[in-house]
C-alpha positions in Angstrom: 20.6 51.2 -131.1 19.0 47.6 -130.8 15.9 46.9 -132.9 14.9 43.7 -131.3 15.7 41.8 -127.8 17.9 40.0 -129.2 20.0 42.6 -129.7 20.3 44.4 -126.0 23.7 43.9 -124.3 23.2 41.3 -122.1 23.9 43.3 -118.8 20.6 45.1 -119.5 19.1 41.6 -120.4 19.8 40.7 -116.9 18.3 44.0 -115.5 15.4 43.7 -117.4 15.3 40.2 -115.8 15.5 41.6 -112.5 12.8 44.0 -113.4 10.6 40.9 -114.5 11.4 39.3 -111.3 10.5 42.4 -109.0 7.1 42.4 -111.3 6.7 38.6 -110.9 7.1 38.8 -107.2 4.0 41.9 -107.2 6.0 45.0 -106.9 5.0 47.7 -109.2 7.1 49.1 -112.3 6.4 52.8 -109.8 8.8 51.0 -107.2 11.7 49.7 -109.4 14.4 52.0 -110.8 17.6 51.7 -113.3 20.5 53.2 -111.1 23.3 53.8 -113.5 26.3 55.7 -111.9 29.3 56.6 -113.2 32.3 55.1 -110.5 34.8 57.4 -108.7 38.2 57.3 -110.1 37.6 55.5 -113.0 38.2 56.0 -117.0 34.6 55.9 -118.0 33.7 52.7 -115.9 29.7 52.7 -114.9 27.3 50.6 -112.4 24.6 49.1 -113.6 21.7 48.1 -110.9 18.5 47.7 -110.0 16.6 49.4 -107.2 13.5 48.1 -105.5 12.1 51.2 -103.1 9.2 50.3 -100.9 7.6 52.8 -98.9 6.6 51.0 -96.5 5.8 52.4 -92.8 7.7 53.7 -90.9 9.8 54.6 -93.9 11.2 54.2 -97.4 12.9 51.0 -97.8 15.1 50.4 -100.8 16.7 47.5 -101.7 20.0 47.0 -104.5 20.7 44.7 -106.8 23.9 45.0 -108.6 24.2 44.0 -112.4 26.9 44.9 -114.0 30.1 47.5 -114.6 30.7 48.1 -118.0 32.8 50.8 -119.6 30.6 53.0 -121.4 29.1 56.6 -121.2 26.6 56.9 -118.5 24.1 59.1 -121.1 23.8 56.6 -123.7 23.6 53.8 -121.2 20.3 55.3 -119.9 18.9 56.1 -123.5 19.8 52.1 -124.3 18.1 51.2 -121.0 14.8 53.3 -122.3 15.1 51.3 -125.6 15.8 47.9 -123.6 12.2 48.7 -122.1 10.4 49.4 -125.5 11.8 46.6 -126.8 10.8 44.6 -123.5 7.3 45.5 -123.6 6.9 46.1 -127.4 3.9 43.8 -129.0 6.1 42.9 -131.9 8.8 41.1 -129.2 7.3 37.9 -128.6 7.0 36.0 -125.5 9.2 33.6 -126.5 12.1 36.0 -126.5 11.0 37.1 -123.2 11.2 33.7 -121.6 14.5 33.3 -123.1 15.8 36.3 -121.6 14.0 35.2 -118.2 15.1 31.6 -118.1 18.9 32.6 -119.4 19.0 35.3 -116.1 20.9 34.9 -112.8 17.9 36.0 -111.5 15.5 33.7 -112.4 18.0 30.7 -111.1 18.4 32.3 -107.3 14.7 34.2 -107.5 14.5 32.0 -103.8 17.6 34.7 -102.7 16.4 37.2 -103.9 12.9 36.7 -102.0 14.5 35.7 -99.0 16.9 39.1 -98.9 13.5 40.8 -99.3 12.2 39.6 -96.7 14.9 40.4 -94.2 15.4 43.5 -95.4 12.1 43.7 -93.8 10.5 44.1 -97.5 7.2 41.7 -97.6 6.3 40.0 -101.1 3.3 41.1 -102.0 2.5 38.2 -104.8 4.0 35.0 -105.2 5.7 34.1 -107.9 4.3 32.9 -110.8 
């Protein structure tokens, strides 16, 4: 189990990322969710993605990101994913290795996509990004 950022695999560095970006762009952590599933008629493949739900009128809207498929046992993914978090938001884990993990994502480099599919998904931003 990693002890420091450094240390996360970095498909969950990239869905942290995309947490980070969800956050930057003024969703809140209630509307975005780890989806990790294992894959039909696979040995122990599993998706990795991110899921944005809005519940905006006249219904819920959600909105996928895909991160990754890695081979691995769905349990212990989400139990790394919990850790990812702590060590995400952990006071010892300086901001430094948070940028690092931002500016390194695909996210960060198509963050104007990634707004744009928002919005016509019919999902509006509620913050710019800072």
């Amino acid at each position: 189990m990693p002890t420091h950022l450094r240390e996360v695999p970095d498909y969950y560095k990239e869905a942290l990322a995309y947490r980070e970006a969800f956050r930057r762009l003024g969703f809140p952590s209630e509307q975005i969710f780890i989806l990790v599933q294992q894959l039909r008629d696979t040995a122990g493949f599993v998706s990795i993605g991110m899921e944005l739900r809005h519940p905006g009128p006249p219904f819920l809207k959600k909105f996928l990101c895909d991160v990754a498929i890695v081979r691995d046992n769905p349990e212990h993914l989400e139990v790394l994913w919990r850790r990812a978090v702590i060590l995400w938001s952990n006071n010892a884990t300086s901001n430094e290795e948070r940028d690092e993990v931002w500016n390194r994502s695909h996210v960060k480099k198509n963050l104007l996509l990634l707004r744009h599919a928002l919005i016509a998904k019919g999902i509006p931003i509620p913050a710019q990004e800072t």
